[in-house]
mmCIF file of the C-alpha atoms, coordinates in Angstrom:
data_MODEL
# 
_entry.id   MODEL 
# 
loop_
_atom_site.group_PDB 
_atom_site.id 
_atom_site.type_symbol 
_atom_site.label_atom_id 
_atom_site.label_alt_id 
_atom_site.label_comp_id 
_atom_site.label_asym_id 
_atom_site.label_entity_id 
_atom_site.label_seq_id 
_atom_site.pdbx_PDB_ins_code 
_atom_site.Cartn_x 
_atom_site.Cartn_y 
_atom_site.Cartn_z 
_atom_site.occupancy 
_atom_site.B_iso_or_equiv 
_atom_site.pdbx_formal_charge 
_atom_site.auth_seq_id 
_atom_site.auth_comp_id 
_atom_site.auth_asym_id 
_atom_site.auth_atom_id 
_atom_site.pdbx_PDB_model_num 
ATOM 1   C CA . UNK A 1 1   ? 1.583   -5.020  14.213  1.00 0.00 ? 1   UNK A CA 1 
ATOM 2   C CA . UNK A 1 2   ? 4.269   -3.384  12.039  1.00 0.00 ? 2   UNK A CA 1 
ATOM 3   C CA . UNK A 1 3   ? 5.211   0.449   13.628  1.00 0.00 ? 3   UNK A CA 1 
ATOM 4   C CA . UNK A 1 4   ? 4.744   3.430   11.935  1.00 0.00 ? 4   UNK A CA 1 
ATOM 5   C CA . UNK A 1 5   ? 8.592   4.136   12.074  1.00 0.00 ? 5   UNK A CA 1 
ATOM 6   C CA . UNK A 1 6   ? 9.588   0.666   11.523  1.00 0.00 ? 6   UNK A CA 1 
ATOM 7   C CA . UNK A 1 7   ? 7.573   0.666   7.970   1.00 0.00 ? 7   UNK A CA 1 
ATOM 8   C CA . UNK A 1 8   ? 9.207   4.343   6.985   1.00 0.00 ? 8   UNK A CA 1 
ATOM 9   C CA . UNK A 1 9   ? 12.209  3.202   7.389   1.00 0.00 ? 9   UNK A CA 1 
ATOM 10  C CA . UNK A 1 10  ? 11.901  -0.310  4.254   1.00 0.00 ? 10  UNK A CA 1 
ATOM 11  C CA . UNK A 1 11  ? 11.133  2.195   2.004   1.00 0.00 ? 11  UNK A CA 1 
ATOM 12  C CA . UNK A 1 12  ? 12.844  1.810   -1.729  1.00 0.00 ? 12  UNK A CA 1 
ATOM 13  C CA . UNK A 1 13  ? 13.454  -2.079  -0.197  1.00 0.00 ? 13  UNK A CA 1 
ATOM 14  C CA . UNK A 1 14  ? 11.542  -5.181  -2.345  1.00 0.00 ? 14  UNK A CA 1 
ATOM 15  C CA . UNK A 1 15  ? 7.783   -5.703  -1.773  1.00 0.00 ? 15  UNK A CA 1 
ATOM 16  C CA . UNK A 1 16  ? 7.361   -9.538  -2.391  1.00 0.00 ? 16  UNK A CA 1 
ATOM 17  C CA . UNK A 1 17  ? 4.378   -11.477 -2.199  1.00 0.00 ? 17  UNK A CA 1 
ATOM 18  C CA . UNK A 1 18  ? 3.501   -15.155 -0.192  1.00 0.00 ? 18  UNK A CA 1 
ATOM 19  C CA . UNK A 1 19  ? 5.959   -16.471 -2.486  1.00 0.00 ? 19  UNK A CA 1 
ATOM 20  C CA . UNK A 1 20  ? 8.370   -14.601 -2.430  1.00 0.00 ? 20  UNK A CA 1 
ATOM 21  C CA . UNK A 1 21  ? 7.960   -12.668 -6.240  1.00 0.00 ? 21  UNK A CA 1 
ATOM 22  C CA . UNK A 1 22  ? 9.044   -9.313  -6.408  1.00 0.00 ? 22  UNK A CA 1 
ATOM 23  C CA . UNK A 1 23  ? 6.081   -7.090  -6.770  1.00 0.00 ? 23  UNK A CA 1 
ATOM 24  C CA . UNK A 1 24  ? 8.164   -3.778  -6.776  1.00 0.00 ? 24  UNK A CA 1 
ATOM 25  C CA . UNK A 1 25  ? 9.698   -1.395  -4.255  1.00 0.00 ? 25  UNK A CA 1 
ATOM 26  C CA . UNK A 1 26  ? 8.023   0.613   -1.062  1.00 0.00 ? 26  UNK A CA 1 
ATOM 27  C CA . UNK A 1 27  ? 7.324   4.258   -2.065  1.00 0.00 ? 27  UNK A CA 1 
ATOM 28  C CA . UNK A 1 28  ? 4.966   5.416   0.382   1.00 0.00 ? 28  UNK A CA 1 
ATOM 29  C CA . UNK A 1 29  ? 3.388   4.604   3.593   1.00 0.00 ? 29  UNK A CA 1 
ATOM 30  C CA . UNK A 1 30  ? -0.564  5.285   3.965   1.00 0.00 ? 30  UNK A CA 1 
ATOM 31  C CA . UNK A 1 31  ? -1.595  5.136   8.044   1.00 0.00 ? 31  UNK A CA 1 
ATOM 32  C CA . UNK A 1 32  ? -5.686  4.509   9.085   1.00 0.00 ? 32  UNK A CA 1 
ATOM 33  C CA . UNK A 1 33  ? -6.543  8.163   9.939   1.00 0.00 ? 33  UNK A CA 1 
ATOM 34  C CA . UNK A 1 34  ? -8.957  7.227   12.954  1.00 0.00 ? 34  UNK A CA 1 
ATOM 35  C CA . UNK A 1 35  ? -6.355  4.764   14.584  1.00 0.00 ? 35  UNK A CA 1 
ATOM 36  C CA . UNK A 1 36  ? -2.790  6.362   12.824  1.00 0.00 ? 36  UNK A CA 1 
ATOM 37  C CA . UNK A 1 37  ? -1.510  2.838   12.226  1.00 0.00 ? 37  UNK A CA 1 
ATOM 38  C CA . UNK A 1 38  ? 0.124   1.953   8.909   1.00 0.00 ? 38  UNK A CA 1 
ATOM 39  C CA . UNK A 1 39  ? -2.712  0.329   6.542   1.00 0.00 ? 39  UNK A CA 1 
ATOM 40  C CA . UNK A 1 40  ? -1.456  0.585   3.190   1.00 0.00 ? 40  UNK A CA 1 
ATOM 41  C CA . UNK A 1 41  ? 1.562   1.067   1.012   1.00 0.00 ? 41  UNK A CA 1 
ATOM 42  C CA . UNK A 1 42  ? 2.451   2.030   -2.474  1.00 0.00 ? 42  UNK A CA 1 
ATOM 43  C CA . UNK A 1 43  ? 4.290   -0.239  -4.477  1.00 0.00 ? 43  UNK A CA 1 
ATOM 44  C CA . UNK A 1 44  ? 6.353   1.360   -7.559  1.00 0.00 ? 44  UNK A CA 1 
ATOM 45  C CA . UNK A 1 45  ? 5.979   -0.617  -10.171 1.00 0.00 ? 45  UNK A CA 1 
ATOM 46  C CA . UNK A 1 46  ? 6.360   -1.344  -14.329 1.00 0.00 ? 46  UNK A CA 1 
ATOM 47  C CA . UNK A 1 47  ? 9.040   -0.468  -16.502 1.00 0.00 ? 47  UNK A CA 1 
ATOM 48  C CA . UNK A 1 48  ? 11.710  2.418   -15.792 1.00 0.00 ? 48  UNK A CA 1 
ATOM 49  C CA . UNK A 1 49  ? 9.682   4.393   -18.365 1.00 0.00 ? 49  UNK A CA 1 
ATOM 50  C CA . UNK A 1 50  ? 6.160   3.759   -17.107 1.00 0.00 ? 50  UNK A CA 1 
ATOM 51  C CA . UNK A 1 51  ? 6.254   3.401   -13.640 1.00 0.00 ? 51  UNK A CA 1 
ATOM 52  C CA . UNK A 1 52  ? 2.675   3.552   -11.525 1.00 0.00 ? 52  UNK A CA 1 
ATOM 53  C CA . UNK A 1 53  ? 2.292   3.348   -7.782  1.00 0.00 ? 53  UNK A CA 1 
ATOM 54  C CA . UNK A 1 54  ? -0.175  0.400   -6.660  1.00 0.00 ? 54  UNK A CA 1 
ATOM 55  C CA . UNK A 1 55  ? -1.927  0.234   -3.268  1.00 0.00 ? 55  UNK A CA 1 
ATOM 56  C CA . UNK A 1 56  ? -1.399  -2.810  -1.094  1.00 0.00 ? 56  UNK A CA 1 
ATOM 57  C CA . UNK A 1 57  ? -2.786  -3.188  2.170   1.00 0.00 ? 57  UNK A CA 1 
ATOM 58  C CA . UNK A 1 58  ? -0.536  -4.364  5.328   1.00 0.00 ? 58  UNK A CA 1 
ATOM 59  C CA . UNK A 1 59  ? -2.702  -6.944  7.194   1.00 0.00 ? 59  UNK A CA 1 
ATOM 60  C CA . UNK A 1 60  ? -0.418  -9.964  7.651   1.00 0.00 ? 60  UNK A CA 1 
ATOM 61  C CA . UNK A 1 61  ? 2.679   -7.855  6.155   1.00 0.00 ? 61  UNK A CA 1 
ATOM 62  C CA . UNK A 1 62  ? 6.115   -9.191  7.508   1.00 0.00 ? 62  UNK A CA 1 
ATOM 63  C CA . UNK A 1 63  ? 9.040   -7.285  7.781   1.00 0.00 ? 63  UNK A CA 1 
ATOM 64  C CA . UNK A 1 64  ? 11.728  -9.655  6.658   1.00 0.00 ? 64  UNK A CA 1 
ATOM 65  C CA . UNK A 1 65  ? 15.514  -9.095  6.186   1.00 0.00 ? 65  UNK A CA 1 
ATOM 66  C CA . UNK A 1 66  ? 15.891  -6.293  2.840   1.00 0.00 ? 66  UNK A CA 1 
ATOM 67  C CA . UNK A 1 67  ? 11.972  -6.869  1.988   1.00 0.00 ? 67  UNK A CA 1 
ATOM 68  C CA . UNK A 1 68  ? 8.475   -6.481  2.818   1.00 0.00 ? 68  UNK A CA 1 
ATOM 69  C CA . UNK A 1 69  ? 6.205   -9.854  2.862   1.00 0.00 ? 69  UNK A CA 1 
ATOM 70  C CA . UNK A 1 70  ? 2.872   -8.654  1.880   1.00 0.00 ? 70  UNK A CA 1 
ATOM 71  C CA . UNK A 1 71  ? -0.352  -11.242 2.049   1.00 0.00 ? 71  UNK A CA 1 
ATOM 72  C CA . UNK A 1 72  ? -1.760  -10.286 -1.544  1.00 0.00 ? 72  UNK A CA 1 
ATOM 73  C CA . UNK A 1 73  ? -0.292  -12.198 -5.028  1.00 0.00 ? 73  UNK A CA 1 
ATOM 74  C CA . UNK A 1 74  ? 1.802   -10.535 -7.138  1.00 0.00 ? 74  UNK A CA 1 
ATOM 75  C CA . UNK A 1 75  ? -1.391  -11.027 -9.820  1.00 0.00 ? 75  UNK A CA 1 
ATOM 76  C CA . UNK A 1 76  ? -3.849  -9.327  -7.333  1.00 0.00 ? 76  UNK A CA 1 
ATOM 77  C CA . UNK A 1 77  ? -1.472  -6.513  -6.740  1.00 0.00 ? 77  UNK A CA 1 
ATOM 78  C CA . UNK A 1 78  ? -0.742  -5.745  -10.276 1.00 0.00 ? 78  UNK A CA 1 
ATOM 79  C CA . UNK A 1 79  ? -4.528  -5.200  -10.810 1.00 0.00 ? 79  UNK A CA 1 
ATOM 80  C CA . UNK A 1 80  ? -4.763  -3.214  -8.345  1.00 0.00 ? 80  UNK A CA 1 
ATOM 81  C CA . UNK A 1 81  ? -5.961  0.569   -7.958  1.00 0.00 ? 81  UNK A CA 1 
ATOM 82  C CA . UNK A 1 82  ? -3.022  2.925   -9.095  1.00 0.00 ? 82  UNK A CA 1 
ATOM 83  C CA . UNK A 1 83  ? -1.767  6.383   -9.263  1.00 0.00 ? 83  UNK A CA 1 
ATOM 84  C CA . UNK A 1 84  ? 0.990   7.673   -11.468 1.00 0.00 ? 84  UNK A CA 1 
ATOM 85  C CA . UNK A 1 85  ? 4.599   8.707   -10.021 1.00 0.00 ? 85  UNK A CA 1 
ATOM 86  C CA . UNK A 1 86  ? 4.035   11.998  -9.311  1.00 0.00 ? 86  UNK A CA 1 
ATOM 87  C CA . UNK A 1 87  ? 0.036   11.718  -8.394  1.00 0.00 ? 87  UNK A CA 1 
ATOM 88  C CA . UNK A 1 88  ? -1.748  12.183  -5.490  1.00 0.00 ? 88  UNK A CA 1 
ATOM 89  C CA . UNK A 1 89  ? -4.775  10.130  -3.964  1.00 0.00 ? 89  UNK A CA 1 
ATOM 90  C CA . UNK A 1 90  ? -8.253  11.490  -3.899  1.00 0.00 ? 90  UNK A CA 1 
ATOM 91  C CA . UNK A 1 91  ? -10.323 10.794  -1.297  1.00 0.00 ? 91  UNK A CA 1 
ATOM 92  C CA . UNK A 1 92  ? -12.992 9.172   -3.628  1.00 0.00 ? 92  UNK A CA 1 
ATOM 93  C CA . UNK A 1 93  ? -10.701 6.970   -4.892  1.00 0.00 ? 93  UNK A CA 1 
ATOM 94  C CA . UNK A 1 94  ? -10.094 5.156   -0.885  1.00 0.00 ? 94  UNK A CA 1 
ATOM 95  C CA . UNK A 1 95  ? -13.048 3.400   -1.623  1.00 0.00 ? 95  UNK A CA 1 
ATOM 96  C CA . UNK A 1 96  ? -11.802 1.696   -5.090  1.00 0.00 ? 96  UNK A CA 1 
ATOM 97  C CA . UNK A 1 97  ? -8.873  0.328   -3.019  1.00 0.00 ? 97  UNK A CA 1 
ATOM 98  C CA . UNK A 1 98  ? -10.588 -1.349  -0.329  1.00 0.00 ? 98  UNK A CA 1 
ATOM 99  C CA . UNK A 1 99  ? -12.870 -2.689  -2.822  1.00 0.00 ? 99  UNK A CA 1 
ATOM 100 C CA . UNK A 1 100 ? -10.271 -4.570  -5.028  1.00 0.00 ? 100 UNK A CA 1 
ATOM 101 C CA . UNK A 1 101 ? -8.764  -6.342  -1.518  1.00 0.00 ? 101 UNK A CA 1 
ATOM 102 C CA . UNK A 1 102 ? -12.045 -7.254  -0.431  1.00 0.00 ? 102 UNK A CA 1 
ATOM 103 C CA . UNK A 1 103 ? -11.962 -5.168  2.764   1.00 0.00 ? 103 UNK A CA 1 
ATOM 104 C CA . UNK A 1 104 ? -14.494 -2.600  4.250   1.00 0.00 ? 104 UNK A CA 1 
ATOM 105 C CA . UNK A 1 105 ? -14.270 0.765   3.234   1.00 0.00 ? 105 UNK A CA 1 
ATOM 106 C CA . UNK A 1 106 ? -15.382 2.901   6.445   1.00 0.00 ? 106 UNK A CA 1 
ATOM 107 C CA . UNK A 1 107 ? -14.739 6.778   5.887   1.00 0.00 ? 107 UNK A CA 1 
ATOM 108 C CA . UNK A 1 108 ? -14.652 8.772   9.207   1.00 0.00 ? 108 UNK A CA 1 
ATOM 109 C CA . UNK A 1 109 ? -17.919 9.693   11.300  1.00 0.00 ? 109 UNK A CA 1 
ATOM 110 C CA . UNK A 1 110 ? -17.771 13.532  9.323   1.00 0.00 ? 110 UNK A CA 1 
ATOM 111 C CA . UNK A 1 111 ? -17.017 11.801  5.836   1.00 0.00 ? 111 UNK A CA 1 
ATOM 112 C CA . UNK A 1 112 ? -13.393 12.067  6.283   1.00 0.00 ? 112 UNK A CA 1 
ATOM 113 C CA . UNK A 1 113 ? -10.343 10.192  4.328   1.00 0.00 ? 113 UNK A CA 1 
ATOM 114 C CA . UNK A 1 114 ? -9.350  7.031   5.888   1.00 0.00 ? 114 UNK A CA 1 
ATOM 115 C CA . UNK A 1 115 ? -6.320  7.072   4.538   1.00 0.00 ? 115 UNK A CA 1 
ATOM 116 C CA . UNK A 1 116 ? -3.412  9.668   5.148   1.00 0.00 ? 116 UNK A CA 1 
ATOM 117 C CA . UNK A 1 117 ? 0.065   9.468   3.606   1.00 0.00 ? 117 UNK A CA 1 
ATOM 118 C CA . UNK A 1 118 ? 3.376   9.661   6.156   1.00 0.00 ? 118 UNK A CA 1 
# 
């Protein structure tokens, strides 16, 4: 299980995927609000002049040396949900997210996010 502190500390490092392709660079960290463990990251992404953040989840994520080993292909990733630069994710859109990976979208027991930004 990668640390909250551990995954704070690769941002603006690489974000490759199985294979090692460069998907982007780490811009954010998103932790699982009930359990407060890291569960997704955004990815900055695209050209210099239209960059996007993408959301890619961190089960089976390795820390390696200057980059992050996500499980998810480049391909998957780049269809991925997405915010712009300087957005901010709405709780409706969580669900969107966990869709696209194929994972189960469970909000809290009062409706709350899953998903909180560190």
């Amino acid at each position: 299980m990668i640390q909250s502190a551990d995954i704070r500390e690769w941002r603006n490092h690489d974000v490759v995927d199985p294979r090692g392709h460069k998907i982007g660079v780490l811009e954010a960290v998103y932790v699982d609000t009930v359990t407060d463990e890291p569960a997704v990251v955004t990815v900055r992404t695209g050209l210099p002049t239209r960059q996007r953040l993408v959301f890619v989840p961190l089960d089976e994520a390795v820390v390696g040396p200057d980059y992050l080993k996500v499980s998810h292909s480049k391909g998957e990733v780049r269809k991925a949900p997405s915010i712009g630069t300087d957005d901010v994710l709405l709780a409706e859109s969580e669900v969107e997210i966990f869709h696209h990976y194929g994972m189960r979208y469970e909000p809290g027991v009062g409706g709350e996010r899953k998903l909180a930004r560190r």
